[in-house]
C-alpha positions as a Python dict, from the first residue, in 0.01 Angstrom:
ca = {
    (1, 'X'): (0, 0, 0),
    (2, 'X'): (-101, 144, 367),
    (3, 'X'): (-486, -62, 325),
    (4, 'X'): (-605, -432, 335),
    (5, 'X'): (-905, -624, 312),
    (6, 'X'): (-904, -982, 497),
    (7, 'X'): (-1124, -1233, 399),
    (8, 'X'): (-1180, -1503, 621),
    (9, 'X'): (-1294, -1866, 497),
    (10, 'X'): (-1543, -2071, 689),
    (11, 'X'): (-1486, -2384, 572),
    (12, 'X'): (-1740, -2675, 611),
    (13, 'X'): (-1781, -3059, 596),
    (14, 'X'): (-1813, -3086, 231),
    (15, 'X'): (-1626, -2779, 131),
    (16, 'X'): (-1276, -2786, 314),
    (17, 'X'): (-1077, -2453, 337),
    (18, 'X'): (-840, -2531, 41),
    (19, 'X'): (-1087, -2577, -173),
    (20, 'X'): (-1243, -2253, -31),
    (21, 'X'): (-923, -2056, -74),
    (22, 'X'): (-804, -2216, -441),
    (23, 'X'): (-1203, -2119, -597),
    (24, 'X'): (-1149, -1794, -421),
    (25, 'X'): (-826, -1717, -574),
    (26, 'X'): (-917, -1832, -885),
    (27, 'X'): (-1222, -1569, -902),
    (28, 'X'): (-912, -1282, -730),
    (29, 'X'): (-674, -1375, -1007),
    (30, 'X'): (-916, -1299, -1286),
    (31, 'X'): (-1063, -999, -1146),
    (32, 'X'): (-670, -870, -1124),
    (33, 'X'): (-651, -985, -1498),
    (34, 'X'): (-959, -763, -1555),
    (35, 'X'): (-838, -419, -1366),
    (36, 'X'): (-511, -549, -1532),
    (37, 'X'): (-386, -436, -1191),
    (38, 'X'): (-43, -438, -1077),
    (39, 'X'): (-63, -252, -745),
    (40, 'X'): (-281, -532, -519),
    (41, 'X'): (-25, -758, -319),
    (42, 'X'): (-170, -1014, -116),
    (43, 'X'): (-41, -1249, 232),
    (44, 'X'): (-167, -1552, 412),
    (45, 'X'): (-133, -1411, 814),
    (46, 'X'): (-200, -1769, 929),
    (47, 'X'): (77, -1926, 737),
    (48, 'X'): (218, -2163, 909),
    (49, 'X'): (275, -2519, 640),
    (50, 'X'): (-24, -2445, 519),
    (51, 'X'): (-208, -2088, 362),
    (52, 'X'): (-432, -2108, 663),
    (53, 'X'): (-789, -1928, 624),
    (54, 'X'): (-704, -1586, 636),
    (55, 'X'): (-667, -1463, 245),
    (56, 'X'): (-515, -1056, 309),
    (57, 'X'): (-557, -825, -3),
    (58, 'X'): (-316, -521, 18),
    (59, 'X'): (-332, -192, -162),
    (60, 'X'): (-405, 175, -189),
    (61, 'X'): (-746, 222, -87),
    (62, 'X'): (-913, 317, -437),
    (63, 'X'): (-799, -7, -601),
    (64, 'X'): (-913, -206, -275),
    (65, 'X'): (-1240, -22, -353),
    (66, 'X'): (-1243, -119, -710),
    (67, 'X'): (-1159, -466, -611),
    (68, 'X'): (-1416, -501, -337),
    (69, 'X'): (-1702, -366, -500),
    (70, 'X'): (-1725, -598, -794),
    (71, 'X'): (-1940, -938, -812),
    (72, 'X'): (-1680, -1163, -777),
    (73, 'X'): (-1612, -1137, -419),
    (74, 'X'): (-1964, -1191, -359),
    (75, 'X'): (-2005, -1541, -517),
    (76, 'X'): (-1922, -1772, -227),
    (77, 'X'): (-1993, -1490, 12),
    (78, 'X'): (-2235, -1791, 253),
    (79, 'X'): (-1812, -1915, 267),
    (80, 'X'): (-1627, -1651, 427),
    (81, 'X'): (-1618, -1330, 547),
    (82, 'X'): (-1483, -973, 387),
    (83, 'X'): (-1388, -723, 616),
    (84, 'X'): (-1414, -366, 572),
    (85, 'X'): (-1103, -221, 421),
    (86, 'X'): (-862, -83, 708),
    (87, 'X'): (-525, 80, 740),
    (88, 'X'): (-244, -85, 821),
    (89, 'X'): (-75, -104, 1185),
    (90, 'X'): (183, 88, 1233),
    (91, 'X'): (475, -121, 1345),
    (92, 'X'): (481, -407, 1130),
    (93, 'X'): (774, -615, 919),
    (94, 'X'): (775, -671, 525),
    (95, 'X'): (787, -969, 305),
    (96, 'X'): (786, -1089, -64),
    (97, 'X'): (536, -1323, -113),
    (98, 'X'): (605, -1488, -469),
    (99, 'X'): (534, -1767, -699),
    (100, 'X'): (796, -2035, -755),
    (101, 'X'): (814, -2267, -1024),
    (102, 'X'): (930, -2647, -997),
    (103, 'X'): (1236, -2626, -1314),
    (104, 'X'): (1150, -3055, -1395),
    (105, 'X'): (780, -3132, -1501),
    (106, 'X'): (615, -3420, -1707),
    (107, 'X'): (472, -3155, -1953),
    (108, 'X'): (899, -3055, -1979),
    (109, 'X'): (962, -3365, -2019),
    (110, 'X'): (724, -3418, -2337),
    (111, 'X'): (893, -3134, -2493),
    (112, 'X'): (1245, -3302, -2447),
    (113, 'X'): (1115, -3609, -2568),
    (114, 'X'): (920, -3474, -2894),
    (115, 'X'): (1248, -3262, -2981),
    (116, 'X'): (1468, -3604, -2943),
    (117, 'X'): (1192, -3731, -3182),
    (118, 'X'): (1248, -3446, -3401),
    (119, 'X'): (1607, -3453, -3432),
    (120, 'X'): (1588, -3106, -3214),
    (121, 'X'): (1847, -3226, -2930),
    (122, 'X'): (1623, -3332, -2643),
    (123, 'X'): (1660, -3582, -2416),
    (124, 'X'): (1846, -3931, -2460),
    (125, 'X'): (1614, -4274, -2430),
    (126, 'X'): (1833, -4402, -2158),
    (127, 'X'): (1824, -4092, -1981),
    (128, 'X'): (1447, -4034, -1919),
    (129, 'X'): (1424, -4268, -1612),
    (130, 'X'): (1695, -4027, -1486),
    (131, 'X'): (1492, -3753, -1542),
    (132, 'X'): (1208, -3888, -1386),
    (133, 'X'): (1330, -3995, -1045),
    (134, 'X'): (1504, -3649, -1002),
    (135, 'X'): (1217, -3522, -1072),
    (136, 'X'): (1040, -3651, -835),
    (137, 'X'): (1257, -3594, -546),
    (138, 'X'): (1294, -3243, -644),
    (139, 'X'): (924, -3194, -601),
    (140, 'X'): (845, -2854, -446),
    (141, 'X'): (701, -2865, -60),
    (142, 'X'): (565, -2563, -67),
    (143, 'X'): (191, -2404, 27),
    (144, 'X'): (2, -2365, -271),
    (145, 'X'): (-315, -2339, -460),
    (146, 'X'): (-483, -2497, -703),
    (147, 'X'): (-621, -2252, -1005),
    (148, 'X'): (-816, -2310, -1290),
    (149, 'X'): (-710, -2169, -1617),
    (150, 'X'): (-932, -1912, -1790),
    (151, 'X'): (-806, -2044, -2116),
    (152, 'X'): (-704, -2420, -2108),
    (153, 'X'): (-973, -2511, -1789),
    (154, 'X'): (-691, -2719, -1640),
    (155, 'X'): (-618, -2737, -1333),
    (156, 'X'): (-253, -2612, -1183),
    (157, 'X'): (-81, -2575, -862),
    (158, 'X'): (56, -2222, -794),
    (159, 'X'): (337, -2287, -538),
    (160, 'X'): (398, -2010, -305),
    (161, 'X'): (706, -1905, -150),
    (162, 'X'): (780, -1675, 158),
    (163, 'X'): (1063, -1435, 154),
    (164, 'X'): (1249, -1325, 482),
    (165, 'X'): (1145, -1063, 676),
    (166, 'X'): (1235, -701, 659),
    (167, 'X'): (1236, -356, 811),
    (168, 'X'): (1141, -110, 485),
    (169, 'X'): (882, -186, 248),
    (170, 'X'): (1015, -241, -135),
    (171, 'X'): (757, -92, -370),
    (172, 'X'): (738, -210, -725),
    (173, 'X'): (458, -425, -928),
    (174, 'X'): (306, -745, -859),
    (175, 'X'): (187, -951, -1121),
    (176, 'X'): (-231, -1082, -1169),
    (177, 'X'): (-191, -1307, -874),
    (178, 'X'): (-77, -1074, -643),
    (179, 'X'): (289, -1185, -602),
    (180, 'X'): (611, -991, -660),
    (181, 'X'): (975, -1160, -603),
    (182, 'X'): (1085, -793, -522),
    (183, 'X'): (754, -568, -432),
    (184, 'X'): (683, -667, -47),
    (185, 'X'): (393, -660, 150),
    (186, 'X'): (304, -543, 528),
    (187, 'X'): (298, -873, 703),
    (188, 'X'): (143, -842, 1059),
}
């Protein structure tokens, strides 16, 4: 992973830069799913509570070629801006960059309720109002985007979590959104 690619959004009036960045990664994810690719990481350089408009693809240079020279990255190309790829600097930290998952949902809670129906265990009449209001104060605050399912079409938040930083770079697979809880990418 010693190559990136940054894409930068140029967001307008009627197209805002989250909505940029979640169509974006929507078109990145499925490409991934494509190459079936588990060596492309990526990072958000302008975090800050936000993703910010800098989208950074990391890899080896081959699959950053494979990945840049498909159609996909040219669809909303009048939007942003692909660099060319380009090594990485040389003194730089690490990070994981990974997907977390709220453990309390409505769809969860559906499943509780149909197995209480069912005589499956479940969850307790007088203890779904319970559920609910800790569910909603356990509501994530993370950055995230906003995908679109190749199979279902609905819509769903990908919350995104930054790990702390670190010296050495930990190199194992990331998954088809370009995430790892353990693989880290160069974060400059």
């Amino acid at each position: 992973m010693d190559y990136f690619i940054d894409i930068e959004l140029f967001p307008k009036k009627e197209l805002r830069e989250n909505i940029l960045l979640n169509q974006l990664y929507t078109e990145f994810h499925r490409r991934l799913c494509d190459l079936d690719s588990t060596d492309i990481g990526v990072s958000f350089p302008k975090y800050k509570k936000i993703l910010g408009d800098v989208f950074r693809i990391h890899g080896k240079e081959e699959a950053l070629g494979r990945l840049q020279s498909e159609e996909w990255i040219k669809k909303y190309s009048k939007n942003y801006h692909v660099s060319k790829i380009a090594s990485i600097p040389k003194e730089i930290k690490y990070r994981t960059i990974s997907r977390v998952q709220q453990t309390m949902s409505q769809s969860k809670l559906r499943r509780l309720i149909k197995r209480a129906e069912e005589g499956k265990g479940g969850i307790k009449n007088e203890d779904i109002k319970k559920y609910k209001i800790k569910m909603f104060q356990g509501g994530l605050d993370n950055p995230f985007v906003e995908l679109i399912s190749g199979s279902s079409k609905q819509r769903y938040r990908l919350f995104i979590e930054f790990g702390d930083f670190q010296d050495t770079k930990v190199k194992e697979k990331f998954d088809t959104f370009g995430l790892s809880k353990t693989s880290t990418v160069p974060w400059f």
